[in-house]
N, C-alpha and C positions, 0 to 999 in steps of 0.2 A: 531574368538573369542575363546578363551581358554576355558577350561573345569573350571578354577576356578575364572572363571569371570560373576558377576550376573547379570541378564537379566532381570530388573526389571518393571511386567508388572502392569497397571492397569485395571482393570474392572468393570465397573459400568454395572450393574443388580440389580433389584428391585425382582425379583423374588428368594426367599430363596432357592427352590429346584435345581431351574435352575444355578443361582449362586454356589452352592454347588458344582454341577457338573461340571462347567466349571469352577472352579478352581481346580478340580481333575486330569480333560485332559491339562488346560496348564501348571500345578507341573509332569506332565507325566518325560516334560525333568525336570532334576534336575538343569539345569542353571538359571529355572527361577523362580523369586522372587515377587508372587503373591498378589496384594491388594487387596481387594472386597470394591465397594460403591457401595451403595443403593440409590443412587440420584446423581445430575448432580452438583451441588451444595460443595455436600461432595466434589465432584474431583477437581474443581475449586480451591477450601481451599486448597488442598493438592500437586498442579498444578505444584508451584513454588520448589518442590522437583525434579520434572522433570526424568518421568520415561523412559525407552525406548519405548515403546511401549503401547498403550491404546486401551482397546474393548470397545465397547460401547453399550449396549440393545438402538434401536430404538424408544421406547415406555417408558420413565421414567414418571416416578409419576410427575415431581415441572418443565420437561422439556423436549423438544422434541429432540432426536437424533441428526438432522440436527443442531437444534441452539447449542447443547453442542458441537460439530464437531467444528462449526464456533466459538465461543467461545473460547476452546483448539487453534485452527490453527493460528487465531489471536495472540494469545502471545506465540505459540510456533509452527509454520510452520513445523519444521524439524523433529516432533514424528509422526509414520506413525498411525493413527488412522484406526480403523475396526470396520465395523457398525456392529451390527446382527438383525435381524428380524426377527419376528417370521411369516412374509408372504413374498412373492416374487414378487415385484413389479417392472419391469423394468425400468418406470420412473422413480422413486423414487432412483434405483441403479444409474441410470445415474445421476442424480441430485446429490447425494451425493460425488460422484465420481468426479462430475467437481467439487464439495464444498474444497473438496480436502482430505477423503475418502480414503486409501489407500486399503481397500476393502469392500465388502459388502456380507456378508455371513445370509444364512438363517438355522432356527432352522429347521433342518430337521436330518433325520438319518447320512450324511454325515459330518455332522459339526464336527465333529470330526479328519476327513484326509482332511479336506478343514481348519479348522483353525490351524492346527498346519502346513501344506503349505505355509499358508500365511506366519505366523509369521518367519517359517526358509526363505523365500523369504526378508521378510523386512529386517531380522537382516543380510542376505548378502549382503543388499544394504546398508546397516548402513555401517557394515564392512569395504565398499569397498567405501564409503564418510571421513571414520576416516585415511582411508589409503592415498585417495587423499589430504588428508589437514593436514596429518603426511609430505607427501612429500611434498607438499607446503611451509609449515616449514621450512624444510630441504633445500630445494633450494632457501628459501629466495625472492620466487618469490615475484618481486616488483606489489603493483596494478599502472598498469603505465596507466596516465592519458587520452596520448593516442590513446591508445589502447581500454579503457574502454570509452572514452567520444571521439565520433568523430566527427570532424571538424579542418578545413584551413583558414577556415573564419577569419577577423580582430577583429571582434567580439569574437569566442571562443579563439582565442591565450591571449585577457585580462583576461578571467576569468583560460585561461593555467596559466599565470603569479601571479595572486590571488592565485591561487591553490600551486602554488610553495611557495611562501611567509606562507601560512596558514600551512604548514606540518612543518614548520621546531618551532615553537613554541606552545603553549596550548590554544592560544587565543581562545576566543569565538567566531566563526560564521556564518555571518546571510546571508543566502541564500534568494534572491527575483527573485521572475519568475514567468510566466504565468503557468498556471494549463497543465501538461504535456511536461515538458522541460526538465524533468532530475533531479529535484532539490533535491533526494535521491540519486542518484547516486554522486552528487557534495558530500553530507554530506559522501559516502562512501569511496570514494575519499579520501578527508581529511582524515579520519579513519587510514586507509590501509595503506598509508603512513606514518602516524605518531608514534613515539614513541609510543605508546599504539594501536598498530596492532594486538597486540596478546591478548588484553584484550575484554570485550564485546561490541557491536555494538548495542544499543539497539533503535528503530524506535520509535515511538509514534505519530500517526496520530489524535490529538487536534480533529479535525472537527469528527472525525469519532464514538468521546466518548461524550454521555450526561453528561453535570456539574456535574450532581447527582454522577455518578461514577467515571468522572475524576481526583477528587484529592484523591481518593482509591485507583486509579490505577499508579499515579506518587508516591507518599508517604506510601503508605502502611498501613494497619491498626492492631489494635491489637485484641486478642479473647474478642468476646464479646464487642467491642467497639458501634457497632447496629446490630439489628436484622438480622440474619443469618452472622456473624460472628462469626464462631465455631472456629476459629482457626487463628491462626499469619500469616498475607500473606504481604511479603514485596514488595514495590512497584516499577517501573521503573529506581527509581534515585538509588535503593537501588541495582540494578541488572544491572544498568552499571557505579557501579563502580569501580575504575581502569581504565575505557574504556570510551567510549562516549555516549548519550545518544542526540537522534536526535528527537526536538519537532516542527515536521512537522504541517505545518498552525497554527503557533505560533497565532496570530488576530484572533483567532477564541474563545481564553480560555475567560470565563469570566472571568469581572472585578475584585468581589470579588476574584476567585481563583488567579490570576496576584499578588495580593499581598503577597501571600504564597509563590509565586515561588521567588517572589523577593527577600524573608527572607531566604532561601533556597540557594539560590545563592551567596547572601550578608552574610552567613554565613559556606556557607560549611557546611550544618548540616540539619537533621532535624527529626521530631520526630513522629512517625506512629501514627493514628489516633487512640483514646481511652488510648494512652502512655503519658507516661515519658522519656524513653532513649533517649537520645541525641545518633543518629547515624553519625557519621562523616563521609563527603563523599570528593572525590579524584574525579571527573568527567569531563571531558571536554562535552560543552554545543555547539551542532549545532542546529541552528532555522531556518525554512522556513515559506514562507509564498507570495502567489500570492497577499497581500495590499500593500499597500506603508503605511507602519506603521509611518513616519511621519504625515501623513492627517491620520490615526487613532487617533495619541495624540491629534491633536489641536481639533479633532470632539470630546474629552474628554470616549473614545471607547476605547481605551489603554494607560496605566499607561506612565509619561514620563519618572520617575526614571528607570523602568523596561528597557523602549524602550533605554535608554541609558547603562543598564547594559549587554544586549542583542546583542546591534549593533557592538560590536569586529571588525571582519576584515567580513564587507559588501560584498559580489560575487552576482553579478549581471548577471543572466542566461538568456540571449537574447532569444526573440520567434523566432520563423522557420525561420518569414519574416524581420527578420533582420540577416538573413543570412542565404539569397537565395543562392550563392555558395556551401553551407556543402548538401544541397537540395540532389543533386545526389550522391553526395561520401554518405551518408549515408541512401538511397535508393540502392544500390549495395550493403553497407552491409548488410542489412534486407534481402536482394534475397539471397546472400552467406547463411545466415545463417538459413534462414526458407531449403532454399533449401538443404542443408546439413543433417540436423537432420531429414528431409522428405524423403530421397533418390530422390530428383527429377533432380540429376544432372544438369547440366552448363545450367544456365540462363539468355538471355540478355533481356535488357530495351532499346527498338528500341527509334529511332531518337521523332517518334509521339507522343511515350508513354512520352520520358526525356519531350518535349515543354508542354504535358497538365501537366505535377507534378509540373514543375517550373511556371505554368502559375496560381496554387492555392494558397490559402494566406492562409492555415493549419492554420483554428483558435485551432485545438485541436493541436497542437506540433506536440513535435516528438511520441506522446502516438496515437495520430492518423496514424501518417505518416506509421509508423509499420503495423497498421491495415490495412490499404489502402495496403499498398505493399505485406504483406501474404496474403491478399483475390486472389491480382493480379497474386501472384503463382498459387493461386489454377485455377484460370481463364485462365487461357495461355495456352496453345496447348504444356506447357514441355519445350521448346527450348525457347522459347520470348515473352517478357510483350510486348504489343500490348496496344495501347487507348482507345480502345475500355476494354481493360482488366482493365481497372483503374476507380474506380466506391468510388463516394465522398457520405459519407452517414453522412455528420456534425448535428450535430444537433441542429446547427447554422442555420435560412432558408436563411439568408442575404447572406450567403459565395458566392454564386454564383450570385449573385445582380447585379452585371456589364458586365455580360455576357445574358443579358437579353437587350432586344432593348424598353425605354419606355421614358415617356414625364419627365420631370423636376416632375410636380405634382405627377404623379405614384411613381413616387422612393423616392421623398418624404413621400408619403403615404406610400409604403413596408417598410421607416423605422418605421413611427410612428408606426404600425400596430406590426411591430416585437417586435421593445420596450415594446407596451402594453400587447402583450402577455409573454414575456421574464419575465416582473414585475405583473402580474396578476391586469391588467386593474390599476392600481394604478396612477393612471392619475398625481398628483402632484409629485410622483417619477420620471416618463418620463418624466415629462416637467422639471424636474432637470435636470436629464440626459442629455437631448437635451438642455437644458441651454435657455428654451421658456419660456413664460409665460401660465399656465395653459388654458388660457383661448382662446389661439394657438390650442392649441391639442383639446381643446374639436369642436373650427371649424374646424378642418381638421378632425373629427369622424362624423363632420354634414356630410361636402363637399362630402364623401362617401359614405354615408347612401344616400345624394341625386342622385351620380351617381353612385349609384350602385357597387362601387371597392372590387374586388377579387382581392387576393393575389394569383397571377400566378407562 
């Protein structure tokens, strides 16, 4: 990083003195270009300016350290965030640290050669990310499908050929899959390849955001449009565009907001909350989502005109168990690759180990499948995954249902019993689900109470 290049930090402190002075020690080097806030709030408002680097006091007045952390990482992962405290709590260091934390320093007499450590640490890791994807650039490297999404299967080679079709025009589309298949990586996919590779990639997980702030956070708002809105913050649509913008568990937005998006889409435009400007947008629109969004329209749960402006070019992301072949090829690569970045050197997947992973029916995907097989590194004696090393922790209890020896009635009962607890006893929900008649489920709750059935 150059001497005439600015390094523009923020920091949020509540305390006037302390603030004072810890903008004196980080103006120390002259590269770097100091903010101070006094609340979690102020930074938020000011977020989308996007600084390099951010500290944070532990202890704000309107919010707690960790949720501003989580907050900031959410719509910006790639700023190294540093907590400070004014006590030294281990737990508390580690927790923040897996939040994702790039350090955690306390107000002690050191803070001074420990934060200015840090910060020359982050900004050479910066560095040396601008430099990786300067040469990325440069070498044109393609994201090739793959390489990035692996399987042989008959099943992934349709969604290879979807994927081909979908890079070479703007369309709009809609990814459907089980919870843990990849269905971000599909949207990144499309991205990377497309005409607009070099523009932004913006994610937006629907499920993840309350109504309340959802359409603040797609659309953007203007100063003063409600209460703590001090300032213009533009929203998701407004920050990928030229690029893509990925509305991950699309079935989850409410209804009223469904119609905004639809205006929005249907016009190329749209105008920040508390505003007037008409902001025009250039956006290509990827959606996911684990429903089958036709049975949302006719249960009158999503719009039809939306679900038709939405449906583009359909890629349909097969679960695990519709392709048991890719099972092993992509359990070698989970070992390659855990094994790699661990230093644990060459790893095999003995004969006993491959028969118990293809003998599971991975209700969690491939989001499970990874975890399942990094445990089983850690498990192994070094040299080889053993069955005994291979430990199912779904939190599914039915997964392993048919590997259990019981009467017709029993396994009948361990479904009812799962259902009921899966849906919190909602008795006329299960007896949908199991397609019964209520009045089924409530004897088979007797038939057990009278003998007595434990779920084994």
């Amino acid at each position: 990083m150059g001497n005439n290049t600015s390094f523009k930090i923020y920091a949020v402190e509540d305390d006037p003195v302390f603030a004072k002075m810890l903008k004196y020690v980080l103006t120390l080097d002259p590269e770097h270009e100091v903010e101070l806030f006094d609340n979690g709030l102020d930074l938020m408002d000011n977020l989308h300016h996007r600084p390099a680097l951010i500290t944070i006091d532990y202890s704000l007045p309107d919010m707690s350290g960790e949720d501003l952390l989580k907050r900031v990482k959410y719509q910006f992962p790639e700023i190294p965030v540093i907590i400070i405290s004014a006590q030294e709590r281990i737990k508390t260091a580690v927790k923040l640290l897996k939040a994702g934390a790039y350090d955690y320093i306390t107000k002690d007499e050191d803070i001074r050669e420990r934060l200015l450590n840090s910060i020359n640490n982050a900004k050479k890791n910066i560095s040396l990310a601008n430099e990786v994807e300067t040469l990325r650039e440069e070498l044109s490297i393609k994201y090739d499908f793959e390489k990035n999404i692996i399987g042989k299967s008959p099943a992934m080679k349709k969604v290879f050929t979807m994927l081909e079709k979908a890079v070479k025009t703007n369309i709009t589309v809609s990814v459907n899959g089980e919870t843990g298949t990849g269905k971000e990586l599909i949207a990144k996919a499309v991205h990377f390849n497309s005409s607009r590779k070099n523009k932004p990639f913006i994610p937006v997980n629907i499920a993840a955001l309350p109504n309340s702030l959802l359409e603040s956070e797609l659309f953007g708002y203007e100063k003063g449009a409600f209460t703590g809105a001090n300032s213009r913050r533009i929203g998701k649509f407004e920050e990928a565009n030229k690029g893509t913008i990925f509305l991950d568990e699309i079935g989850e937005m409410d209804v009223n907001l469904q119609a905004k998006l639809l205006r929005v889409i249907q016009e190329r435009e749209l105008v920040r909350i508390g505003g007037n400007e008409l902001v025009k947008l250039d956006v290509r629109i990827i959606t996911a989502t684990h429903k089958d969004l036709a049975k949302e329209v006719q249960a009158g749960t999503f719009r039809e005109d939306l679900y038709y402006r939405l449906l583009g070019l359909p890629i349909y992301l097969p679960p695990l168990r519709e392709r048991q072949n890719d099972v092993l090829i992509i359990c070698k690569y989970f070992v390659e690759q855990f094994s790699k970045e661990n230093q644990l050197g060459n790893i095999y997947i003995t004969q006993d180990a491959q028969k118990k992973l293809l003998a599971y029916s991975w209700p969690g995907n491939i989001r499970e499948l990874k975890a399942v097989i990094e445990l089983a590194c850690v498990m192994s004696d070094g040299e080889k995954i053993d069955a005994e090393d291979i430990q199912f922790n779904s939190l599914n209890k039915d997964t392993d249902l048919f590997s259990k020896e019981m009467t017709m009635k029993e396994y009948t009962f361990t479904i009812v019993r799962n259902f009921l607890e899966k849906y919190d006893d909602n008795v006329l929900l299960v007896a949908e689900k199991l397609n019964v008649g209520k009045s089924t489920i409530y004897r088979y709750l007797k038939e057990m109470e009278e003998e007595n059935f434990q779920l084994r």
